[in-house]
C-alpha positions in Angstrom: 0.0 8.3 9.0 0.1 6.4 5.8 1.1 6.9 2.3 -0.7 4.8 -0.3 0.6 5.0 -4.1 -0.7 4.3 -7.1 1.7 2.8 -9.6 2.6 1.1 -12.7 4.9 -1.5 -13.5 5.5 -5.5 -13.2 5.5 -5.2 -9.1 4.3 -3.2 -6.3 7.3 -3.5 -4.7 9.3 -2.2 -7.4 7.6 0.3 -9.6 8.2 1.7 -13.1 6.3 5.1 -12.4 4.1 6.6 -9.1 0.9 7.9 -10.7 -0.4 9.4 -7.4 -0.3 9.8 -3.6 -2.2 10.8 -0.8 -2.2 10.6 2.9 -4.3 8.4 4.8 -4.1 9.2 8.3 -5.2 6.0 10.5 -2.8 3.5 12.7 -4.9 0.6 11.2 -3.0 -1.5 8.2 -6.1 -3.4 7.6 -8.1 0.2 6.9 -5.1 1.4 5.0 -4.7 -1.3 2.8 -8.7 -1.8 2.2 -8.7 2.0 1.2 -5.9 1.7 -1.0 -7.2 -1.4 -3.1 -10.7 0.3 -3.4 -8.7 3.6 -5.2 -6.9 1.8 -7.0 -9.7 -0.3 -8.7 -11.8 2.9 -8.6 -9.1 4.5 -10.9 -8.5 1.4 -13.1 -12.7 1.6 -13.9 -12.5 5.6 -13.7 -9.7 6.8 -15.4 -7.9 3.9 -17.5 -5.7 5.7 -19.2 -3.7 6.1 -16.7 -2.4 2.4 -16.7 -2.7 1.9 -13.3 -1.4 -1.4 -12.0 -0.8 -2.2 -8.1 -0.9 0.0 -4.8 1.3 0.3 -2.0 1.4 1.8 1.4 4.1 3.4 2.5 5.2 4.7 5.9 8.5 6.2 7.1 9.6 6.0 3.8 9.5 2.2 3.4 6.7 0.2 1.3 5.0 -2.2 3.7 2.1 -4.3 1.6 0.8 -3.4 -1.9 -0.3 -5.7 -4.7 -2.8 -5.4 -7.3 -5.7 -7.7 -5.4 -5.7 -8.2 -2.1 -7.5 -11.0 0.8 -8.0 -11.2 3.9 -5.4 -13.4 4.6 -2.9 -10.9 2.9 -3.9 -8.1 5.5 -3.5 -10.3 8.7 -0.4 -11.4 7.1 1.2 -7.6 6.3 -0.2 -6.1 9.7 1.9 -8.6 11.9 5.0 -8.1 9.2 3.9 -4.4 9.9 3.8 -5.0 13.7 7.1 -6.9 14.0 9.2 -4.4 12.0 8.1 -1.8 14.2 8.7 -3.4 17.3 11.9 -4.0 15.8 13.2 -0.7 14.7 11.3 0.5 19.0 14.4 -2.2 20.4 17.4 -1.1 18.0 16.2 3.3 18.9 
């Protein structure tokens, strides 16, 4: 299960203020991250005043992708980033 944020600040990476949070319960990056850039420019049209800026997805406590637009390239890119840091922490447990 995945976290995705909504934030504000200069970077996703490293945000001034969370805005909101919810849970998106999939294994799928690509889903995760799709979901997460359509609430965030649902808010940013919706509700402006909240100054939303960028999106991440968090899981296990650790931002993975975020940004503020996002291609397909970027998704292909962050799911084997995704897949190689997990396979990573699987050999060091």
């Amino acid at each position: 299960m995945f976290t995705i944020e909504l934030t504000r600040g200069l970077s996703w990476s490293e945000p001034i203020e969370t805005i909101d949070r919810r849970k998106c319960d999939t294994i799928s990056i690509e889903f995760v991250a799709a979901e997460a850039l359509h609430w965030l420019l649902t808010t940013q049209k919706n509700v402006p005043t909240w100054g939303v800026t960028h999106y991440r997805v968090v899981n296990h406590g650790e931002a993975v992708i975020g940004g503020d637009t996002l291609t397909a390239a970027n998704v292909r890119g962050a799911h084997v980033r995704w897949l190689e840091a997990t396979r990573s922490k699987e050999r060091t447990r």
